[in-house]
C-alpha positions, 0 to 999 in steps of 0.5 A: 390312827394306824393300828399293827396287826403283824407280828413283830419278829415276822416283819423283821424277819420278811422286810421285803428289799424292795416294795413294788407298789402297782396302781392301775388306773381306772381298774374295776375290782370285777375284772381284776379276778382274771389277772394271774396274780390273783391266784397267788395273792392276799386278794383282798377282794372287798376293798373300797375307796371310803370317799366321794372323789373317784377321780385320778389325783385324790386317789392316787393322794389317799393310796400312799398317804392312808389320809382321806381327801377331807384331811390332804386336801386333794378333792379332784383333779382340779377345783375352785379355791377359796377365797377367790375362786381361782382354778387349781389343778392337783398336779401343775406347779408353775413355780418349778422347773421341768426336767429331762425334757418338755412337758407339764412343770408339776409338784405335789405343792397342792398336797397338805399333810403327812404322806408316807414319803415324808416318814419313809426316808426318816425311818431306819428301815426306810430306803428309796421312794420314787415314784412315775406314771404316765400322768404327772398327777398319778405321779406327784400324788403317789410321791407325795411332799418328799419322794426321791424323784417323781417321772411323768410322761412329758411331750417326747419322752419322760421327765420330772421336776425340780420340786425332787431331791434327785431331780438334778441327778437324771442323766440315765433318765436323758439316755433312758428317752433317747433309746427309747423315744415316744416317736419310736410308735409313729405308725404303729397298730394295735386291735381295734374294735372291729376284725382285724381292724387296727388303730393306727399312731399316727407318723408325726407329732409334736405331743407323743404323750397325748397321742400315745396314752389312748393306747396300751404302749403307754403302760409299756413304756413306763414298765421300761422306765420302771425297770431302769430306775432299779438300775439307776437308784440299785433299788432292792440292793441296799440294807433298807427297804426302798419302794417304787410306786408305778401307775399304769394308765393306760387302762384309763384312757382306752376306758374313757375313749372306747367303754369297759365293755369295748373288745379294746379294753378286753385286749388291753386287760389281757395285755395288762396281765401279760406285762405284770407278770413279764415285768415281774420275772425281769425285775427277779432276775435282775434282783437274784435272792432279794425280797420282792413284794408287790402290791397292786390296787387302783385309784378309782373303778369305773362304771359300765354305763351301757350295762348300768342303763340295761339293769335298770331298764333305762337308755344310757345317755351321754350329755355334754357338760354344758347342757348339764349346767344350761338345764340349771341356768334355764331354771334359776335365771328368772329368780337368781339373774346373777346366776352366770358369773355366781355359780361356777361349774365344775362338772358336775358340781357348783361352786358359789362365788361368794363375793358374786352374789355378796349383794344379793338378797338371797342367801346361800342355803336358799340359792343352793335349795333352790338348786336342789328343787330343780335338780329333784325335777330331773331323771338324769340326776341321782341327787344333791347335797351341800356338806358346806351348808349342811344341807341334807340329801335331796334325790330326784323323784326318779330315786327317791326309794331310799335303799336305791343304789346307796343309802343316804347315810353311806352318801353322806359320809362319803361326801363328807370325807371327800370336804376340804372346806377351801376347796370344795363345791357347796353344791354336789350334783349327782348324776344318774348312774345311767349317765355320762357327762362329757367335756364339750370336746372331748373323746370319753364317752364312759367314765368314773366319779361317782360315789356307787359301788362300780367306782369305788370298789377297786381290787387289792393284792399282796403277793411275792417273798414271804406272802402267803395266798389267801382270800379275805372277803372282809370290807376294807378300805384303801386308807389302810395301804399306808399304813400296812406298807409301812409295817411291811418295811419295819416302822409304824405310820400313825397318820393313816385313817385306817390300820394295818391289814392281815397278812398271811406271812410265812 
């Protein structure tokens, strides 16, 4: 439950017009520090994600609703969902209509609970809650059960769902993607590893957002769509306070393509940096003598495998995803026959397909302790548990030192607040932090998912009218962002798992 720690008259007196909420996908707490911002901030340099689910929609979920994914139900990007098994993705709704253009038909429908979208509207101080990413499930999760409208990148332009209030009122979003259409990047360059090598767009496609998210002109459009929605909605110009939640991704893609250690995610940090501040001073000077305040965060880390592997004097490995699930296939076979169509694999973890294995004369524990056994056997494996069944953290023997990476208490309680009973693997498989699991045609060969520490920590800034610079090295988590965005807009949100953060105000 929420808890206020700002001052009364202070928040009244420095209700901001408009909050620019910024989340960059995919960014390390660790190299944060070298953004400008970070001199002008309350850096909050200790922030943590207090759940197992380092993926894109639970964090996104949990940033803007303070509510852990054991509570709001988004535990991955997609999953198995009780009682039949059936595939869910976060994000996609078949049951709405696409808008302003072709792409993915996509709603928070999954989401369950209270959101601060779903308070902000409702509350006297409480303006305009609009969300958009270049990933549709950045952007529904962000927006939550009752944004005013949520914009995500579709085949050739942006476009929204008719899940949102104003979903029906996006002719500036029509005129929007015809000035500034994804084609406009056909056969444009930018750095690539080598010396003055360059990855080129490609001249022609027929799906612009795929092709486009590998690179750093995908944060540029969406900072061009940031900047007319305060136009279309006059965000910032009313006598409430309204907020614009935007997620960056482009971090993400050239993270998972090109590694974090890559010169081109160097180029993209430094353009990330550049495009803040310059979208900042456009957004002032077209708000001249409004209250601006931004925040800036991320949905998850990501590790730096190869450097991971060198510090633990290990080679780092990049497995396909079916090899991972073909070493447990191998081993359970010849006791558990029925293991193909009872176990379902959504890597790294296991579902049990119940009604599968109904006949079988074995019980659940005894499958998943089985697995447990084989998972102890393998170095590329950190541990395994099952909250489901309440089985207790069994690790390989390669780290079976207790204090190696993170205790066994900490694992638990991060993996209990990532359980959604309906929704959740019975059996979390760990991979080893030296490791990375790729989709067996994917392009990624570095990632994020884990419940260490690279994952996790994320950085976490307050800055702009009325926030006054300051360092705070206290361990806090994201849970708490809701809840301090509310205060900071002049009401209490009780539902946050966690209560207001110290703001220095002047």
């Amino acid at each position: 439950m929420a808890v206020s720690s700002l001052s009364a008259q202070k928040t009244k007196n420095l209700r901001p017009d408009l909050i620019v909420f910024i989340v960059v996908d995919q960014l390390r707490a660790q190299e944060s520090s070298q953004l400008s911002i970070a001199k002008r901030s309350v850096n909050f340099s200790q922030t943590f994600h207090n759940h197992f689910c380092s993926e894109t929609a639970p964090g996104h979920a949990t940033l803007l609703s303070g509510r852990l994914p054991a509570r709001h139900g988004i535990i991955a990007n997609s999953w198995h969902e009780m009682p039949f098994m059936s595939l869910q993705n976060a994000g996609h709704d078949k049951s709405v209509q696409v808008l302003g253009g072709e792409g993915e038909a996509a709603s928070a429908r999954q989401f369950v609970g209270d959101h601060l979208s779903s308070h902000w509207r409702s509350q006297k101080t409480g303006g305009r809650f609009i969300t958009l990413s270049w990933k549709d499930r950045a952007a529904v999760m962000l927006g939550g059960p009752a944004a005013d409208i949520a914009l995500w990148a579709g085949s050739t332009g942006f476009v929204t769902s008719s899940f949102y209030n104003d979903s029906q009122k996006i002719k500036w979003l029509e005129d929007f993607n015809f000035k500034y259409p994804f084609s406009q990047y056909a056969g444009k360059s930018w750095p690539a590893a080598e010396k003055k090598a360059l990855h080129k767009i490609p001249d022609s496609s027929e799906k612009w957002n795929k092709i486009l998210a590998y690179s750093p002109f995908a944060d540029e459009l969406t900072l061009k769509l940031a900047l007319e929605i305060t136009n279309a909605y006059q965000l910032g110009k009313s006598n409430r306070t309204d907020l614009l939640a935007i997620s960056l991704s482009s971090t993400d893609y050239i993270g998972h393509k090109f590694s974090y250690n890559s010169p081109e995610m160097r180029h993209q940090l430094k353009l990330l940096n550049h495009r803040i501040v310059a979208f900042e001073a456009a957004l002032r000077s077209r708000l001249p003598g409004k209250k601006i305040s931004f925040v800036l965060t991320a949905d998850h880390g990501g590790t730096k495998t190869p450097q991971v592997a060198e510090a633990m004097q290990e080679k780092p490995a990049i497995i396909k995803e079916t090899e991972f699930r073909k070493y447990f296939a191998q081993k359970m076979k010849p006791s558990h026959p029925y293991f193909d169509y009872a176990l379902l694999f959504r890597s790294p973890h296991f579902y049990l397909h119940y009604e599968a294995i109904g006949d079988a004369h074995f019980s659940r524990k005894e499958i998943l302790s089985d697995m447990q056994k084989f998972a102890r056997e393998n170095d590329r494996i950190f541990a395994t548990l099952s909250v489901d069944q309440k089985l207790k953290i069994v690790r390989s023997n390669k780290f079976q030192k207790k204090d190696s990476l993170i205790s066994d208490s900490e694992l638990w309680e991060l993996a209990k607040n990532c359980h959604f009973p309906e929704r959740s693997p019975q059996l979390l498989v760990i991979p080893a932090p030296y490791v990375f699991l790729q989709y067996e045609k994917g392009v990624s060969i570095a990632g994020h998912g884990s419940p260490f520490n690279d994952d996790r920590h994320v950085p976490l800034f307050f800055w702009g009218d009325g926030i006054r610079p300051a360092n705070k090295q206290s361990i806090v988590h994201t849970t708490r962002i809701a809840a301090t965005l509310a205060e900071m807009a002049g009401f209490r949100y009780a539902p946050a798992d966690g209560d207001v953060l110290p703001l220095d105000l002047n």
